[in-house]
C-alpha positions as CSV (number, residue, x, y, z in Angstrom):
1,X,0.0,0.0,0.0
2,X,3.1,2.4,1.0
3,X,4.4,1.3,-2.5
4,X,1.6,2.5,-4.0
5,X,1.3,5.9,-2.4
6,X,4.9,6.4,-2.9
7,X,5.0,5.8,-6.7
8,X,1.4,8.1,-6.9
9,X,3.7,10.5,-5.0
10,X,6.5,10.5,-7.7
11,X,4.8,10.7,-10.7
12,X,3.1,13.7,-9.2
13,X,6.0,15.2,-8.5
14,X,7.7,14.6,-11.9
15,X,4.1,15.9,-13.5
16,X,4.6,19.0,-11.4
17,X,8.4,19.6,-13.0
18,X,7.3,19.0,-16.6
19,X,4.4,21.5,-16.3
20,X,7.1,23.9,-14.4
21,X,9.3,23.7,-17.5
22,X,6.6,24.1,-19.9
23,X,5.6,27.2,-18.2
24,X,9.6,28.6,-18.7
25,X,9.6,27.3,-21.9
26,X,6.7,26.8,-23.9
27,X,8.7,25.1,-27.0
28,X,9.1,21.7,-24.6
29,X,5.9,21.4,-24.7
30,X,5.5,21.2,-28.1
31,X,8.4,19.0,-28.2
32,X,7.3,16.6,-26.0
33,X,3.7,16.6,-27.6
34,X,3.8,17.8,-30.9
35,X,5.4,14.7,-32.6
36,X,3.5,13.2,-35.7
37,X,1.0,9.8,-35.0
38,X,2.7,6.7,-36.3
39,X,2.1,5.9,-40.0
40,X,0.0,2.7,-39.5
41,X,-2.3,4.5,-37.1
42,X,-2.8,7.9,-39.4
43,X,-3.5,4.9,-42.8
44,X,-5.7,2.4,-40.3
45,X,-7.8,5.8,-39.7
46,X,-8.4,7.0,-43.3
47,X,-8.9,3.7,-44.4
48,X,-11.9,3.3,-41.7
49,X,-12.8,6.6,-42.5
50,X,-13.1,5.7,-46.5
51,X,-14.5,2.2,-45.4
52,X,-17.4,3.9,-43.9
53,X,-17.6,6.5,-46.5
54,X,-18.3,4.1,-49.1
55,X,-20.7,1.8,-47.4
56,X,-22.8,4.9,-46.4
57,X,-22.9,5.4,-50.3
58,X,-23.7,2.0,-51.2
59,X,-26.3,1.5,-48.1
60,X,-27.9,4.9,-49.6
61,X,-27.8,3.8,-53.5
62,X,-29.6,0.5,-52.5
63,X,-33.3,0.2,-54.0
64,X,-36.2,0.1,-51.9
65,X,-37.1,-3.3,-52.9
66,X,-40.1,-4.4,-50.0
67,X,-42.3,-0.7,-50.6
68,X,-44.3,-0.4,-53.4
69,X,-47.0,2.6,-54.0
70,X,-49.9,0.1,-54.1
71,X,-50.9,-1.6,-51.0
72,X,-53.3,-4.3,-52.4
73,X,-56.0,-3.1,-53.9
74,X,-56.3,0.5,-52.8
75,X,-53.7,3.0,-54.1
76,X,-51.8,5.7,-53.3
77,X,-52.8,8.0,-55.2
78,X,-49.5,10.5,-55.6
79,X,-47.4,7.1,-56.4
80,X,-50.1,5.9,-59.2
81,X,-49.9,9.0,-61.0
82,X,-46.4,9.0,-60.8
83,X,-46.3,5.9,-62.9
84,X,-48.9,6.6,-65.4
């Protein structure tokens, strides 16, 4: 348990320095932070994002196939004189 509190403890205390020095010099920060995302992880994410993209498309280019304008025999009457 003293373990534990004692490792809480430092990492607070080395949090506390790396904010000091970020406040002294605000190019750390940006050093520290403002490397690139690894390659695989920026092409995994456009590739989900294109994934998605394209089955959007395709889900919205599909044909209502189960819906028709007549519903036995009555009909609609905007849908029947779309089709005559």
């Amino acid at each position: 348990m003293i373990d534990c509190i004692a490792l809480a403890r430092i990492m607070q205390l080395e949090n506390e320095a790396r904010q000091a020095l970020w406040r002294r010099n605000e190019d750390a920060f940006y050093q520290e932070y403002g490397r690139d995302s690894p390659a695989l992880f920026v092409w995994l994410g456009k590739a989900l994002d294109a994934g998605y993209a394209w089955f959007k498309t395709k889900k919205a280019d599909r044909p209502d196939i189960g819906r028709s304008a007549r519903d036995g025999d009555d009909r609609c009457g905007q849908a029947a004189s779309a089709r005559i």
